[in-house]
C-alpha positions, 0 to 999 in steps of 0.5 A: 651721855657727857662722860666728862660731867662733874659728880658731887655725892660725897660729904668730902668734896667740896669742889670739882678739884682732883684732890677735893676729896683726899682721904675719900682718895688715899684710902683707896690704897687699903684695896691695893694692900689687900689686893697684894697680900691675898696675891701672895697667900694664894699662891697656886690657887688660880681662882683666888689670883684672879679674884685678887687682881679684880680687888686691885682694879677696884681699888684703882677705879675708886681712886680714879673716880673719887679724884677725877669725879666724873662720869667715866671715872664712875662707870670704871668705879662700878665696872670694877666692882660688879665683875668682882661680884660675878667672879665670886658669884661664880666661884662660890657657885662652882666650889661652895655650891659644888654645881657644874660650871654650866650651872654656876655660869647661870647662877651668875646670869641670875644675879641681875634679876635678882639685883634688880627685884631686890633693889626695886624693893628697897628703893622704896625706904629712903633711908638707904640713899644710893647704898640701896644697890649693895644690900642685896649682896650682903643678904646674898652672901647670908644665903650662902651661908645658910645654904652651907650651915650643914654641910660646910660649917667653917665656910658658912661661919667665914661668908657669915663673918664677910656678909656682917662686915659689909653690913657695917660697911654699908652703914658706914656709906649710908650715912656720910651724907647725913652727918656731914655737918657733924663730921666735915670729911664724911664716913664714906673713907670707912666704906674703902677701909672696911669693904677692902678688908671684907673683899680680902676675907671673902678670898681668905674664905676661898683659899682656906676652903680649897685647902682644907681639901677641896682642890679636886677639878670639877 
């Protein structure tokens, strides 16, 4: 694998140039801001910390990557977020779900399956392009929700919200490159905007949630 090869998938960039891209690039500072406000409203919450640094990193590796727009800088881009998406799964598991931490570890195990099964599936419609990878966790989080419609109602409402923001973040990706000749810089930037602001509801869900009494160790 060349980790130095040059990637060029985004309406924006117009060259291989570190600041080809830079509103795609600068953008990446809302996951930072996000990342430093739920820091502070989380307090004494471990959980919602961690998850608030991992929102840090994915800001720092989207940033590297749509400067630098090689190989390595996009495998840092998608680590970051996948070990984010785990975090939560895990999190989600162990305090929505209530399961035992053996239990919410083999959730998170699951996801990969079920990643996998999902995006084979819907691969299959091109209109989605590259943004095909995120569907499933969009439809994820409505699960949760509907798993939590009765017995935890403003939790279910709080992931519901996060789910439809991803949603129309998803769109947001799916068509920079279609309308790039319409819209010169793309919409790829209202991805960063819209996905930092739903990574910062998704903790908000969390903390409102342990602080509506539901602190007790498991």
């Amino acid at each position: 694998m060349d980790l130095t090869k040059p990637i060029d998938i985004y309406c924006e960039r117009l060259d291989s140039s570190i600041w080809a891209e830079p509103i795609n690039a600068v953008t990446n500072f809302a996951f930072v801001l996000a990342a430093i406000i739920m820091w502070f409203r989380c307090k004494n919450l471990v959980e919602g910390k961690v998850l608030a640094v991992l929102l840090f990193s994915i800001g720092y590796g989207s940033f590297l990557f749509h400067t630098f727009a090689q190989t390595w800088a996009a495998i840092l881009d998608v680590t970051s977020i996948l070990i984010f998406i785990l975090a939560y799964i895990f999190v989600a598991n162990h305090r929505f779900l209530v399961w035992s931490k053996l239990a919410s570890i083999i959730g998170v195990i699951l996801f990969f399956p079920y990643q996998f099964l999902l995006v084979s599936m819907l691969s299959n419609f091109q209109l989605f392009g590259s943004s095909v990878q995120y569907i499933p966790i969009a439809i994820l989080i409505f699960i949760y929700a509907a798993l939590l419609r009765k017995s935890e109602q403003n939790l279910s409402d709080g992931l519901f919200i996060g789910a439809t923001i991803l949603c129309v973040s998803i769109f947001f990706r799916t068509i920079d490159e279609p309308i790039c000749q319409v819209v010169s810089t793309g919409t790829h930037f209202v991805w960063h905007i819209l996905n930092a602001v739903m990574l910062a509801w998704m903790i908000e869900v969390l903390r409102r949630h342990m602080l509506a009494g539901h602190l007790i160790g498991r």
